[in-house]
mmCIF entry with sequence, helices, sheets and N, C-alpha, C, O atoms, coordinates in Angstrom:
data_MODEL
# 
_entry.id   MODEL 
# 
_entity.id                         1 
_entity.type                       polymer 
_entity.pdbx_number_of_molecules   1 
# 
_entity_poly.entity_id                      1 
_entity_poly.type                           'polypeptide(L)' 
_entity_poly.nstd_linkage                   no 
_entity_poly.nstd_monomer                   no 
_entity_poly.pdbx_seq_one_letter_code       
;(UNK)(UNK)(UNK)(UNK)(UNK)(UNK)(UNK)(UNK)(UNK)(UNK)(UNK)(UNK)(UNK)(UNK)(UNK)(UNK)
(UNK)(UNK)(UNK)(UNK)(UNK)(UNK)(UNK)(UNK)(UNK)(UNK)(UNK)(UNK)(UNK)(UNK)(UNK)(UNK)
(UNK)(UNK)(UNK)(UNK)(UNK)(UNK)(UNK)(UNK)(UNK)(UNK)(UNK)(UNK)
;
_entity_poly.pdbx_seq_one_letter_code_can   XXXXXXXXXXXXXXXXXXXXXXXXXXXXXXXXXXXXXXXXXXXX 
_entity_poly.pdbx_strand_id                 A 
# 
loop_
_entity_poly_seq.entity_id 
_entity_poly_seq.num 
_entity_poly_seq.mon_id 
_entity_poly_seq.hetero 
1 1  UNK n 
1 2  UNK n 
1 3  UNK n 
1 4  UNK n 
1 5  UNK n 
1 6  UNK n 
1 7  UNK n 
1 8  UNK n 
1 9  UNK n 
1 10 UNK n 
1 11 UNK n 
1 12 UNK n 
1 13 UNK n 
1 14 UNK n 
1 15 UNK n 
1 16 UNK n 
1 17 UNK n 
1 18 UNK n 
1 19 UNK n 
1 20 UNK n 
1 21 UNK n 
1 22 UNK n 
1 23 UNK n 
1 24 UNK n 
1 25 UNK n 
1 26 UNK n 
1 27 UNK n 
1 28 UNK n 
1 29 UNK n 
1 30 UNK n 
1 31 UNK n 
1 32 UNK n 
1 33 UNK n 
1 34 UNK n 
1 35 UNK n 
1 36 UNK n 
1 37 UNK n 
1 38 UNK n 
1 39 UNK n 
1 40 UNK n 
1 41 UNK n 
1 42 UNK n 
1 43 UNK n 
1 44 UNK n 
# 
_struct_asym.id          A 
_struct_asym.entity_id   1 
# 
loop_
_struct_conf.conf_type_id 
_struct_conf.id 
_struct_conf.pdbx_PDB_helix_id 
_struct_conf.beg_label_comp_id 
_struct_conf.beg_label_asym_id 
_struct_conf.beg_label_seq_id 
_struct_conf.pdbx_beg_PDB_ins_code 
_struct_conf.end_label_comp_id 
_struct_conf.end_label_asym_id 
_struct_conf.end_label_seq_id 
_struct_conf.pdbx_end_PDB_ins_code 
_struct_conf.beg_auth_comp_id 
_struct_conf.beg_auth_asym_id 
_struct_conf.beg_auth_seq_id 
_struct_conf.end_auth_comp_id 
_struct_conf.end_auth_asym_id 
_struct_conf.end_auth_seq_id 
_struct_conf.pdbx_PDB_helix_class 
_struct_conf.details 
_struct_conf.pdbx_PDB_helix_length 
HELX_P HELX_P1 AA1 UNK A 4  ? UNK A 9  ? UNK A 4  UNK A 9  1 ? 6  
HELX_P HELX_P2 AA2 UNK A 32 ? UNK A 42 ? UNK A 32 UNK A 42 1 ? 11 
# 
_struct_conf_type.id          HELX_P 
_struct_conf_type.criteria    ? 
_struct_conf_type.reference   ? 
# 
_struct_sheet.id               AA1 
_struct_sheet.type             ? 
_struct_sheet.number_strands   2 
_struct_sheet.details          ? 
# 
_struct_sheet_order.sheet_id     AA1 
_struct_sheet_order.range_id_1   1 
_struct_sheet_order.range_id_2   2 
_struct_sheet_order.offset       ? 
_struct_sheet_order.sense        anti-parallel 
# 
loop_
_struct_sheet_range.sheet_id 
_struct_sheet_range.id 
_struct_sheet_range.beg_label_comp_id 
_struct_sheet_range.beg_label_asym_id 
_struct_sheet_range.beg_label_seq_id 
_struct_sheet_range.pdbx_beg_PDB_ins_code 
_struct_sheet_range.end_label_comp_id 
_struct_sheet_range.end_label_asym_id 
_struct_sheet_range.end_label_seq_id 
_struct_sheet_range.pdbx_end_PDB_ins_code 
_struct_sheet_range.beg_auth_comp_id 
_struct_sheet_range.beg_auth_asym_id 
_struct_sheet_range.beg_auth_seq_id 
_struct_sheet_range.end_auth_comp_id 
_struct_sheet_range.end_auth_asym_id 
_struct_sheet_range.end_auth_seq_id 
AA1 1 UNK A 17 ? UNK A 18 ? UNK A 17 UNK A 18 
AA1 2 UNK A 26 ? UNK A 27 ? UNK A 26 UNK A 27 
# 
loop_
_atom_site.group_PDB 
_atom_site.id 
_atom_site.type_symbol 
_atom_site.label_atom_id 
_atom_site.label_alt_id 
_atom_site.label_comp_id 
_atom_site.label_asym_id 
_atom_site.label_entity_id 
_atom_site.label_seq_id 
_atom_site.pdbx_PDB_ins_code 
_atom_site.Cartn_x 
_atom_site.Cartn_y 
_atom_site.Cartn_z 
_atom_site.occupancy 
_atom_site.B_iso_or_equiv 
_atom_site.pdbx_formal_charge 
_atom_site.auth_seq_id 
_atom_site.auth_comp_id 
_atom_site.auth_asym_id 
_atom_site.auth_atom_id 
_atom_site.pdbx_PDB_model_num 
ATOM 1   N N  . UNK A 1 1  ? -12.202 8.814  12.269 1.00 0.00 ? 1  UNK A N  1 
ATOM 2   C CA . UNK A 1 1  ? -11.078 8.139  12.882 1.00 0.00 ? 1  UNK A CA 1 
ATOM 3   C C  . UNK A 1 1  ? -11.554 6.775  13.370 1.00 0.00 ? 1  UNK A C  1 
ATOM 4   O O  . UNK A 1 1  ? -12.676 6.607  13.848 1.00 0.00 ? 1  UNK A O  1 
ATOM 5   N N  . UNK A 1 2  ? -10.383 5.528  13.186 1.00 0.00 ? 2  UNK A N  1 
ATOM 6   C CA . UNK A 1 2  ? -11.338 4.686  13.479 1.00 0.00 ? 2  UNK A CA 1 
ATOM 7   C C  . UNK A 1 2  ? -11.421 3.892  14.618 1.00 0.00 ? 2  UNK A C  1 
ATOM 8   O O  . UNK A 1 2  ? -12.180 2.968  14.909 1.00 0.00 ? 2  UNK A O  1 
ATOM 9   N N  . UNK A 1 3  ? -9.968  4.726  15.548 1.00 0.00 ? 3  UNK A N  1 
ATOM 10  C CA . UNK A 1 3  ? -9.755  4.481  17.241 1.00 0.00 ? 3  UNK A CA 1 
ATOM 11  C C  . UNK A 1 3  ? -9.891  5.490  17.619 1.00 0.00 ? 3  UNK A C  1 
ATOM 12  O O  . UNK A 1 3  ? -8.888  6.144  17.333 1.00 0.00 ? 3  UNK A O  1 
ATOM 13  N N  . UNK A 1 4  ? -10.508 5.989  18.071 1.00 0.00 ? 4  UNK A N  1 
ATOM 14  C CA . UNK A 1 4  ? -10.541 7.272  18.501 1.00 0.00 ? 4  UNK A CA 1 
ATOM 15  C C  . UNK A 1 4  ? -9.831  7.183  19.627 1.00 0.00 ? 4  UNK A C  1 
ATOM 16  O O  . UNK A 1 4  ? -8.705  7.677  19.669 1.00 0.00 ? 4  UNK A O  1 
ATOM 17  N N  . UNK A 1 5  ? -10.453 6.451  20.859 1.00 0.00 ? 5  UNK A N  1 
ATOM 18  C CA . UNK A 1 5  ? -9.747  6.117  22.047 1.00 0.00 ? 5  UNK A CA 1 
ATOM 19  C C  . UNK A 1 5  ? -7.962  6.305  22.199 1.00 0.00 ? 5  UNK A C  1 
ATOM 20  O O  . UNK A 1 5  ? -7.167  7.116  22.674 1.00 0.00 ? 5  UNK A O  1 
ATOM 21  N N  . UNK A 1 6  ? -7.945  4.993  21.468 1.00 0.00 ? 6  UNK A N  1 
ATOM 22  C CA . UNK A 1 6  ? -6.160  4.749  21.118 1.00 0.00 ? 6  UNK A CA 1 
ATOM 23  C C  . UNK A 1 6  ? -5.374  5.835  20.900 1.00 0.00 ? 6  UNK A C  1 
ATOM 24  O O  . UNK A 1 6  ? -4.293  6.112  21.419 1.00 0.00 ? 6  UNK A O  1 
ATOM 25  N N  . UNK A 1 7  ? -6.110  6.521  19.959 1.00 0.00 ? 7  UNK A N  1 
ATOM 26  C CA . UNK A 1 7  ? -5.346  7.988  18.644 1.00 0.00 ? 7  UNK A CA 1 
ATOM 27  C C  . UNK A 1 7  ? -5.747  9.287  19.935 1.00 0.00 ? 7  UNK A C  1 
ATOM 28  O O  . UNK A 1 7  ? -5.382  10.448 19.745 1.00 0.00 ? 7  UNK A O  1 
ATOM 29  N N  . UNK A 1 8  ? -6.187  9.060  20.657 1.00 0.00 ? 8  UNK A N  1 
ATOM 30  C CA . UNK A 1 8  ? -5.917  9.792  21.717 1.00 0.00 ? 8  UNK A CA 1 
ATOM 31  C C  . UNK A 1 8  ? -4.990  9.810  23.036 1.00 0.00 ? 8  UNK A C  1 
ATOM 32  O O  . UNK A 1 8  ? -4.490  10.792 23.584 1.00 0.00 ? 8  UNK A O  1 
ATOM 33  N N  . UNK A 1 9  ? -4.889  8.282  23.435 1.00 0.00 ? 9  UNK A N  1 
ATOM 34  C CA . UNK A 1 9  ? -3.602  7.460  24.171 1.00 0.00 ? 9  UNK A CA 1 
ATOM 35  C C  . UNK A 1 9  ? -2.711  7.860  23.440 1.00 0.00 ? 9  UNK A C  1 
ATOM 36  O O  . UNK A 1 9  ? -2.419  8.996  23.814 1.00 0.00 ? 9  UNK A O  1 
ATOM 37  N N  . UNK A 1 10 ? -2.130  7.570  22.627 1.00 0.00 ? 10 UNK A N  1 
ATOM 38  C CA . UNK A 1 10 ? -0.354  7.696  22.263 1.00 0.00 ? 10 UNK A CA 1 
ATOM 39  C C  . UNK A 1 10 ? -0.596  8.927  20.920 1.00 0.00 ? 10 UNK A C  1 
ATOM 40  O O  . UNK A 1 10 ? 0.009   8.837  19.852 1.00 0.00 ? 10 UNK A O  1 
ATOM 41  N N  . UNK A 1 11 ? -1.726  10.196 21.282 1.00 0.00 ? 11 UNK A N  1 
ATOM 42  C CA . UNK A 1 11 ? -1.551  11.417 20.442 1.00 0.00 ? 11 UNK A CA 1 
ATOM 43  C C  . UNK A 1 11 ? -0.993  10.938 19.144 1.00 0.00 ? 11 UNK A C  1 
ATOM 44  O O  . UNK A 1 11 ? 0.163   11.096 18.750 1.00 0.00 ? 11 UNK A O  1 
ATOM 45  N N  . UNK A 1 12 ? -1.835  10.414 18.617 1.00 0.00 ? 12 UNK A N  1 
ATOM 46  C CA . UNK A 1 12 ? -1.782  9.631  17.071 1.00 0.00 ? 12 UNK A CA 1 
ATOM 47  C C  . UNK A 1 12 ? -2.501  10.794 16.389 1.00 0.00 ? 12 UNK A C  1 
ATOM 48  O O  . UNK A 1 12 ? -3.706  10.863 16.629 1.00 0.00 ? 12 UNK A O  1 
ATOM 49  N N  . UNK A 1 13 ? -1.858  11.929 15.398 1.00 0.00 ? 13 UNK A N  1 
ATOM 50  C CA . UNK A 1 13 ? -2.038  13.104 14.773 1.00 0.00 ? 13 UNK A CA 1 
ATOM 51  C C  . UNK A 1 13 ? -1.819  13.181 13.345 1.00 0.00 ? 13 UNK A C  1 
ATOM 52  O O  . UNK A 1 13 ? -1.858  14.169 12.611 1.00 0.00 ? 13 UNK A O  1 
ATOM 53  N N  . UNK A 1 14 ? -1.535  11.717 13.024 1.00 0.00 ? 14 UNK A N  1 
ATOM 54  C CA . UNK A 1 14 ? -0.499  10.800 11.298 1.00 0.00 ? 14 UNK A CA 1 
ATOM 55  C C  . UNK A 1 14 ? -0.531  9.667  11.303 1.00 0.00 ? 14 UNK A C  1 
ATOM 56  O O  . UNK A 1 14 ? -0.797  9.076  12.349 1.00 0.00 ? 14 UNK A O  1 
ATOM 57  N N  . UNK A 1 15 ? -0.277  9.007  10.167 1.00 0.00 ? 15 UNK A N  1 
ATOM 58  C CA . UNK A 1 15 ? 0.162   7.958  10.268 1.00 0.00 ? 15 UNK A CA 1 
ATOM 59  C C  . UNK A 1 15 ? 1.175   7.668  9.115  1.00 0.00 ? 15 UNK A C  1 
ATOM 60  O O  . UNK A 1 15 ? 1.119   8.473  8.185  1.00 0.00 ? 15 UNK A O  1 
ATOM 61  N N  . UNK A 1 16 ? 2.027   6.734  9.018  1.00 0.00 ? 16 UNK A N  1 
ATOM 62  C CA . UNK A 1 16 ? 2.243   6.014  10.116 1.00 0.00 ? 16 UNK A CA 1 
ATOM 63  C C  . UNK A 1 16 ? 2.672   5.860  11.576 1.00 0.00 ? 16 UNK A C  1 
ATOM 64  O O  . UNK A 1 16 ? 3.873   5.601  11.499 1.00 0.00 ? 16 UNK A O  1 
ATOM 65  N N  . UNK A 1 17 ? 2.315   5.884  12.897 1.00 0.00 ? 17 UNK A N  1 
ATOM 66  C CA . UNK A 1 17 ? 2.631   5.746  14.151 1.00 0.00 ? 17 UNK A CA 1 
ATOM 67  C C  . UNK A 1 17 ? 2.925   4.410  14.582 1.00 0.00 ? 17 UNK A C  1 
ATOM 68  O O  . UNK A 1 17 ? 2.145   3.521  14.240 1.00 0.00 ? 17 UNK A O  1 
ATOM 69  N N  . UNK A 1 18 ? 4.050   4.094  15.366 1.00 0.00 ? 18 UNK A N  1 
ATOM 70  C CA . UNK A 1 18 ? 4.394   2.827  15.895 1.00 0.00 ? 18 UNK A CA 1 
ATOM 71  C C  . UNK A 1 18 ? 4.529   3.372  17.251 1.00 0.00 ? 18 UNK A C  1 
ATOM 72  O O  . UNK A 1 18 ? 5.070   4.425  17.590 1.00 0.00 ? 18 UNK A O  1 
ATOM 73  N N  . UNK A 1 19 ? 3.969   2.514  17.946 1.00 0.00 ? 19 UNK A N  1 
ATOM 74  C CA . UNK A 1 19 ? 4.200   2.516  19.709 1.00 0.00 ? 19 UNK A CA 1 
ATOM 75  C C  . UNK A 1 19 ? 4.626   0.810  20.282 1.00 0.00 ? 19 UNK A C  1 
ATOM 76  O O  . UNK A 1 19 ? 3.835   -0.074 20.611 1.00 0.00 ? 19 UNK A O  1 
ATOM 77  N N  . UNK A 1 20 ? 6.428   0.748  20.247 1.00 0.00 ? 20 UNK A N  1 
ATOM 78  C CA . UNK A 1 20 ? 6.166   0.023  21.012 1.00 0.00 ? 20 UNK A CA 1 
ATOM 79  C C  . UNK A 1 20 ? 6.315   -0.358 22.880 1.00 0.00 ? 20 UNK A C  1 
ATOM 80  O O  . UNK A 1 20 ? 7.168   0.192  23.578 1.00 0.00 ? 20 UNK A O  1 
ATOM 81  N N  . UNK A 1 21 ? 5.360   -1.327 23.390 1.00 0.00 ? 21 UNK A N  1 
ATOM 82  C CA . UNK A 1 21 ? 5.564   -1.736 24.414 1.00 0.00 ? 21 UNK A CA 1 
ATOM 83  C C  . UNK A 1 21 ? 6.056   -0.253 25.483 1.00 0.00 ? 21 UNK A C  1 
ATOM 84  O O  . UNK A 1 21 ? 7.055   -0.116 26.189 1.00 0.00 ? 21 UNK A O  1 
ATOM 85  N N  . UNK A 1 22 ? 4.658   0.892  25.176 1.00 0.00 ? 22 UNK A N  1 
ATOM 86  C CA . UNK A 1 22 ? 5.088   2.324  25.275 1.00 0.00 ? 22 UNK A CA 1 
ATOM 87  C C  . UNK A 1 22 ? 5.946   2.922  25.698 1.00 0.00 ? 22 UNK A C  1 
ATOM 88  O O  . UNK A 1 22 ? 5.704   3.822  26.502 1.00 0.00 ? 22 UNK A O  1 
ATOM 89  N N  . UNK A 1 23 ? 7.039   2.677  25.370 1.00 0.00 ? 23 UNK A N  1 
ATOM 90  C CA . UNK A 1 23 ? 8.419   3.063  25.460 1.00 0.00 ? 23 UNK A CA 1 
ATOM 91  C C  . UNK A 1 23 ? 8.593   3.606  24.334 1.00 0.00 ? 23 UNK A C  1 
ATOM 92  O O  . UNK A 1 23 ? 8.561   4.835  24.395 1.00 0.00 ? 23 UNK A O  1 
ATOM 93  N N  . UNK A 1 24 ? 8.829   3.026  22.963 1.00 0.00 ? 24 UNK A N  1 
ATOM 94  C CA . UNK A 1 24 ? 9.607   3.763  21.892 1.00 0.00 ? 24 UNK A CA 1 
ATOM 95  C C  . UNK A 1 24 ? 7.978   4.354  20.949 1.00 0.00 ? 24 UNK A C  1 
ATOM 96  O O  . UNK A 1 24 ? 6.834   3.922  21.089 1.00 0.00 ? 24 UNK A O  1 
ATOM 97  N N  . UNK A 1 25 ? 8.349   5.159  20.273 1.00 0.00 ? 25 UNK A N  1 
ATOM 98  C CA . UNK A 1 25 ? 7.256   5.681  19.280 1.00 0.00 ? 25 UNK A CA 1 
ATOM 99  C C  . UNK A 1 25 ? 7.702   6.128  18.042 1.00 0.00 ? 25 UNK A C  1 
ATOM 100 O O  . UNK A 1 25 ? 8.176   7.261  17.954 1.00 0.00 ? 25 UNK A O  1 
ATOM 101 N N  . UNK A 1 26 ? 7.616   5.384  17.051 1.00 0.00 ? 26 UNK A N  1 
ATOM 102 C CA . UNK A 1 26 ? 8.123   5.602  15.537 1.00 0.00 ? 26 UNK A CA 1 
ATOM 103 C C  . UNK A 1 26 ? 7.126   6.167  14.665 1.00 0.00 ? 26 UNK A C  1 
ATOM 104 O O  . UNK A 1 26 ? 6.108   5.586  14.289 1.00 0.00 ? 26 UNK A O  1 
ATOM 105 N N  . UNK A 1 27 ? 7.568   7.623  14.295 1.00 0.00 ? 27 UNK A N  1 
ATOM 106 C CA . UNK A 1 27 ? 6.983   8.232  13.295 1.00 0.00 ? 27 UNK A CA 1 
ATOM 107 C C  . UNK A 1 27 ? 7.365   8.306  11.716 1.00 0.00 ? 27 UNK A C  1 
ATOM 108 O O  . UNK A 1 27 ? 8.478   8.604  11.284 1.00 0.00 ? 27 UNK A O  1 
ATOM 109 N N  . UNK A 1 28 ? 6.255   7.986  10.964 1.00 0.00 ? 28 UNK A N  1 
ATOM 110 C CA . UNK A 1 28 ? 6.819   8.495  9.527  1.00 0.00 ? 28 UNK A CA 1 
ATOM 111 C C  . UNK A 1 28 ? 7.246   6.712  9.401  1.00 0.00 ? 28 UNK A C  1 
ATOM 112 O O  . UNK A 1 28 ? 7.349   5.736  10.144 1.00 0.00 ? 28 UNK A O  1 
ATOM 113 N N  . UNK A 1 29 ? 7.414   7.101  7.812  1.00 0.00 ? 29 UNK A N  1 
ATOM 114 C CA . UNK A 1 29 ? 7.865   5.840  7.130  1.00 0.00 ? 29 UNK A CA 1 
ATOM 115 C C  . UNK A 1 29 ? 9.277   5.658  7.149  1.00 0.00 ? 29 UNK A C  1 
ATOM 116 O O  . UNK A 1 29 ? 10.006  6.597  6.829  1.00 0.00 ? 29 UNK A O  1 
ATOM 117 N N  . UNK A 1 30 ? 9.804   4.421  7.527  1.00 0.00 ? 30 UNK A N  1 
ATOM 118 C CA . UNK A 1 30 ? 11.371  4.693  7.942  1.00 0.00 ? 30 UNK A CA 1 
ATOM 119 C C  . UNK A 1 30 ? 12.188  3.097  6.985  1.00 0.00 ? 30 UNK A C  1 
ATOM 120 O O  . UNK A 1 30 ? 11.514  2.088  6.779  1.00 0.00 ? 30 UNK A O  1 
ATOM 121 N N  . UNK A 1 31 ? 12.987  3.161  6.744  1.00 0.00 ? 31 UNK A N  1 
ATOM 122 C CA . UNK A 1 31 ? 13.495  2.296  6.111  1.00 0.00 ? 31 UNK A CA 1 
ATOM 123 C C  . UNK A 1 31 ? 13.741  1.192  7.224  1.00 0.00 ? 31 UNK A C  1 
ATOM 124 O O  . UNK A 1 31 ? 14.212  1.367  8.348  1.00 0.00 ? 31 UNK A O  1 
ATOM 125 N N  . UNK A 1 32 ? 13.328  0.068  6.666  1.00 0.00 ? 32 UNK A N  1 
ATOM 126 C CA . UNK A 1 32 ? 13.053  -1.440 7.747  1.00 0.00 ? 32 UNK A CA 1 
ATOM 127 C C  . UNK A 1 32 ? 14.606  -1.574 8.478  1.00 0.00 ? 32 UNK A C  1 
ATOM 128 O O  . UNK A 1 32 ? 14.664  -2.217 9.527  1.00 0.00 ? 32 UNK A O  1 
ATOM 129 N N  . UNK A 1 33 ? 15.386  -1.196 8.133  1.00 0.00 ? 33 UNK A N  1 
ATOM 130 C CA . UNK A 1 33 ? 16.532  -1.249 8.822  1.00 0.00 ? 33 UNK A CA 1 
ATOM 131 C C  . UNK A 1 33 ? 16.924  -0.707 10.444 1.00 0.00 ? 33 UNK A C  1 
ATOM 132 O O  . UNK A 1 33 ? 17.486  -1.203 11.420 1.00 0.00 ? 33 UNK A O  1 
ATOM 133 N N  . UNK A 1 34 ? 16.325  0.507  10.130 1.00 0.00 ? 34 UNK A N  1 
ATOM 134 C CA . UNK A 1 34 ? 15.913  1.667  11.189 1.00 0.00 ? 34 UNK A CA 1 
ATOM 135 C C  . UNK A 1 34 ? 14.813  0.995  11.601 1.00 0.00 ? 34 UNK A C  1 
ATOM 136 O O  . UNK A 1 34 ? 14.647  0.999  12.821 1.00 0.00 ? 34 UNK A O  1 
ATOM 137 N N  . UNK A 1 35 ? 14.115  0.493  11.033 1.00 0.00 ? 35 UNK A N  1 
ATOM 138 C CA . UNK A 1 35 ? 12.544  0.421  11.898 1.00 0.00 ? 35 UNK A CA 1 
ATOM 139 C C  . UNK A 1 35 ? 13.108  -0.818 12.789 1.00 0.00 ? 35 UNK A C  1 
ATOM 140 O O  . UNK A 1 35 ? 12.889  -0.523 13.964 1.00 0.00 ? 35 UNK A O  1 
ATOM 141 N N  . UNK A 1 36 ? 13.659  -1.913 12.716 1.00 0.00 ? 36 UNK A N  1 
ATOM 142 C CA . UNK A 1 36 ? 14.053  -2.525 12.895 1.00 0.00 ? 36 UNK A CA 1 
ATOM 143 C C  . UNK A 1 36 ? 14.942  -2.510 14.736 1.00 0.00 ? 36 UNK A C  1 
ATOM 144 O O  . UNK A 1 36 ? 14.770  -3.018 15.844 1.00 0.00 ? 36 UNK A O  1 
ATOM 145 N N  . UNK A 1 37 ? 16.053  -1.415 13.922 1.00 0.00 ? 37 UNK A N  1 
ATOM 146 C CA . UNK A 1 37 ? 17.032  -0.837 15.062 1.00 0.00 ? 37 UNK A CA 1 
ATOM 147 C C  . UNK A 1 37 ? 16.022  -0.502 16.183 1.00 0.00 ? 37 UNK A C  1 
ATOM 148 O O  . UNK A 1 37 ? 16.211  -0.966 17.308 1.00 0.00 ? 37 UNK A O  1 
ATOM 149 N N  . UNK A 1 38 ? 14.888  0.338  15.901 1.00 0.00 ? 38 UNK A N  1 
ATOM 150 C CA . UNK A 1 38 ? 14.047  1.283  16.952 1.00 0.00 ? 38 UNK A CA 1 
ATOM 151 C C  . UNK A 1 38 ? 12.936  0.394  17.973 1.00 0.00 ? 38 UNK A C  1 
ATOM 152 O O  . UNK A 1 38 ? 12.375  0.823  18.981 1.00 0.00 ? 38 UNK A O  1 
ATOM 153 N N  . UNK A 1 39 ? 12.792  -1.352 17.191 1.00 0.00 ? 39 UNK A N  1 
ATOM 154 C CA . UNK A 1 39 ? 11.970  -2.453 17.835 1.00 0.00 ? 39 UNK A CA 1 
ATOM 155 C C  . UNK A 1 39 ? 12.816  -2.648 19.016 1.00 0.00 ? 39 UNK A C  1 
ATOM 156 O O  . UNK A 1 39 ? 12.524  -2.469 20.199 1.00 0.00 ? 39 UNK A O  1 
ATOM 157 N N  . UNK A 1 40 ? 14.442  -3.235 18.241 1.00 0.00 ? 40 UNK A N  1 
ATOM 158 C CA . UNK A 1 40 ? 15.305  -3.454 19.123 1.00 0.00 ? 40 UNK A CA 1 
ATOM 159 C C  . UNK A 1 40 ? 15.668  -2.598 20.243 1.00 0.00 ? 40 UNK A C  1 
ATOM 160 O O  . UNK A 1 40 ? 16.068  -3.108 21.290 1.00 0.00 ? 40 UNK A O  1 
ATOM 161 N N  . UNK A 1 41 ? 15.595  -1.732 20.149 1.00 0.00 ? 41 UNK A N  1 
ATOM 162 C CA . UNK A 1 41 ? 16.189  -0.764 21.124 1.00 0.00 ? 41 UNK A CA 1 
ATOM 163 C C  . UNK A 1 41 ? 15.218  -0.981 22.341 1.00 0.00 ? 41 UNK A C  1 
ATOM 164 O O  . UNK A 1 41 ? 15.555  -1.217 23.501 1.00 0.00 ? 41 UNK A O  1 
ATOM 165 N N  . UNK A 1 42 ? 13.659  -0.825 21.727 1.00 0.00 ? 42 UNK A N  1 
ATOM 166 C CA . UNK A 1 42 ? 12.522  -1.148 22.646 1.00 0.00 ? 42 UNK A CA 1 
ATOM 167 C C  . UNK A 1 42 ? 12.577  -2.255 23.893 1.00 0.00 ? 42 UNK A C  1 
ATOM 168 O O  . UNK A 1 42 ? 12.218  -2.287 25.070 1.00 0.00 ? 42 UNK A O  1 
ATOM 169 N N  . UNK A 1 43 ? 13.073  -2.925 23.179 1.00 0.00 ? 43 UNK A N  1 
ATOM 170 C CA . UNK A 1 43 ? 13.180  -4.502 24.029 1.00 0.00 ? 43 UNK A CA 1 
ATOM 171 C C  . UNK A 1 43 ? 14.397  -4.620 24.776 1.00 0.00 ? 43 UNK A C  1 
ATOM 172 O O  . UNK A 1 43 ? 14.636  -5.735 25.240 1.00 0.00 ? 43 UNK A O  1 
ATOM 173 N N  . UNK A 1 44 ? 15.387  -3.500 25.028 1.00 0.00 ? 44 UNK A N  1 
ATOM 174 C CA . UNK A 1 44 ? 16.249  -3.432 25.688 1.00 0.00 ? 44 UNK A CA 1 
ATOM 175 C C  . UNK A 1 44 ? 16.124  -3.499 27.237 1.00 0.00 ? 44 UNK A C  1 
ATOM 176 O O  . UNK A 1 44 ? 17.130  -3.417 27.941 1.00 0.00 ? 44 UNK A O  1 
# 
């Protein structure tokens, strides 16, 4: 693993993992539309 640290912070068990601004956490490959929606939502 090549964060170990990190992949232990936000229980990173796959990838792809998105954490943003640790509020939202996006799993799996998602169509940029959605991925998109789930940034936005973050920054709410």
């Amino acid at each position: 693993m090549e964060f170990p640290d990190l992949a232990r912070r936000y229980q990173v068990t796959g990838v792809p993992k998105t954490v943003v601004n640790d509020v939202i956490e996006i799993m799996g490959n998602k169509p940029e539309d959605e991925f998109i929606a789930e940034i936005l939502r973050a920054t709410e």
